[in-house]
C-alpha positions as CSV (number, residue, x, y, z in Angstrom):
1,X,6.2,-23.1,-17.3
2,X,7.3,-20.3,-14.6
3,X,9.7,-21.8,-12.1
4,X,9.2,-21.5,-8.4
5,X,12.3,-19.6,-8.2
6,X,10.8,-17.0,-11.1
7,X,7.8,-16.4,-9.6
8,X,9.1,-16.1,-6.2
9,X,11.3,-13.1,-7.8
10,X,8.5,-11.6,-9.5
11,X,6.1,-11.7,-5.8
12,X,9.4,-10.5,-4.2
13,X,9.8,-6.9,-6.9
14,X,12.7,-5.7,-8.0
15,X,15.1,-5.4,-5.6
16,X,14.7,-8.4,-4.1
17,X,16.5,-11.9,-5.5
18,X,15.5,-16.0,-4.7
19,X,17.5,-18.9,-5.5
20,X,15.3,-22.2,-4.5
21,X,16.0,-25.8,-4.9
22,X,18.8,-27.7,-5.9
23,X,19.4,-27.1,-9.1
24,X,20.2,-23.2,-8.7
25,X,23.6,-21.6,-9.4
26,X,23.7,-19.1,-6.8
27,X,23.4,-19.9,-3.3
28,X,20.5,-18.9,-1.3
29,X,19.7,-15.2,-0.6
30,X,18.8,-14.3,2.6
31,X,15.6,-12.0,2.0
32,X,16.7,-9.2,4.8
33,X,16.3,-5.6,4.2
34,X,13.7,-6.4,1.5
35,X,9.9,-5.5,1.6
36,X,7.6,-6.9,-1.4
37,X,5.6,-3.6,-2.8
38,X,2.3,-5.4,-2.3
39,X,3.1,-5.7,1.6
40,X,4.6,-2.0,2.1
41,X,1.5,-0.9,0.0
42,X,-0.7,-3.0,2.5
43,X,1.2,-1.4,5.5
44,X,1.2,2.4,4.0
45,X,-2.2,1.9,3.0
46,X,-3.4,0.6,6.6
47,X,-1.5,3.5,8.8
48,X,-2.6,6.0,6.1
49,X,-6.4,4.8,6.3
50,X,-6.2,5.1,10.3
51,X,-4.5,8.8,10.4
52,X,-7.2,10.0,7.8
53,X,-10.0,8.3,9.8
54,X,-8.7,10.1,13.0
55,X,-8.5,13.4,11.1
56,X,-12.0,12.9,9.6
57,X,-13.6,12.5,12.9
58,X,-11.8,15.2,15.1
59,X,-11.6,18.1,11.9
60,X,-15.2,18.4,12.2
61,X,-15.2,19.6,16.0
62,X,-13.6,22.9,14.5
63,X,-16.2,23.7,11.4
64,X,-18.9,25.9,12.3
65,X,-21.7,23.8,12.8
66,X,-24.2,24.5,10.3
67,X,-25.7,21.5,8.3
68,X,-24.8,22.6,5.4
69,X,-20.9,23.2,6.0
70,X,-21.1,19.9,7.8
71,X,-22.6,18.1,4.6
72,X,-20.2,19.3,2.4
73,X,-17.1,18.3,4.8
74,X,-18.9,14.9,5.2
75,X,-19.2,14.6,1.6
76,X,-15.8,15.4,0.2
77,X,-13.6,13.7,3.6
78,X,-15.6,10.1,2.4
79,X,-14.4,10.7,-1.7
80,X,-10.5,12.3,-1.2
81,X,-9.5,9.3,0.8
82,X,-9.6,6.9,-3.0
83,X,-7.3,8.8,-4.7
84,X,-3.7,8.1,-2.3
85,X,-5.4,4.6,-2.1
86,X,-5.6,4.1,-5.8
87,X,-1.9,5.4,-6.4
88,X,-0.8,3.5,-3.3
89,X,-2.6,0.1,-5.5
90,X,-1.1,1.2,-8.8
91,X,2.3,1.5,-7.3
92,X,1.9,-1.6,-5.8
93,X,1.7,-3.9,-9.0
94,X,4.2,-1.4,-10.6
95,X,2.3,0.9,-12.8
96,X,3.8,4.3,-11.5
């Protein structure tokens, strides 16, 4: 059975170290100066997700307006945006 203390340090990442309860040897850690990878992804992920969004909509004000030049814009601004999201997950739970 994973302690509370264990699981805490595996939430936490790496860099980051817990001693709970009354029967640990080291006294308590303060937790400053440490960021969990799931909350900095959550964080990089929300401002990147807002900048592209603001790009998206004001790029297409300088295209040339024809339909087709617009579709294609359209088409390949709503696919790019997955692939920093899905390195920005994988790094997250430590698989890059």
């Amino acid at each position: 059975m994973l302690s509370l203390a264990g699981a805490l340090a595996g939430a936490l990442g790496d860099n980051c170290a817990v001693a709970i309860g009354p029967y640990s040897r080291a006294a308590p850690v303060a937790l400053t100066g440490c960021m969990p990878r799931p909350f900095a992804a959550s964080v990089m992920g929300v401002v990147f997700i807002i900048v592209y969004i603001a790009a998206a909509i004001t790029l297409p004000d300088v295209l040339p307006q024809a339909w087709p030049v617009q579709a294609v814009y359209f088409l390949l601004a709503g696919v790019i945006w997955v692939f920093p999201i899905r390195w920005l997950m994988l790094w997250s739970v430590h698989k890059r």
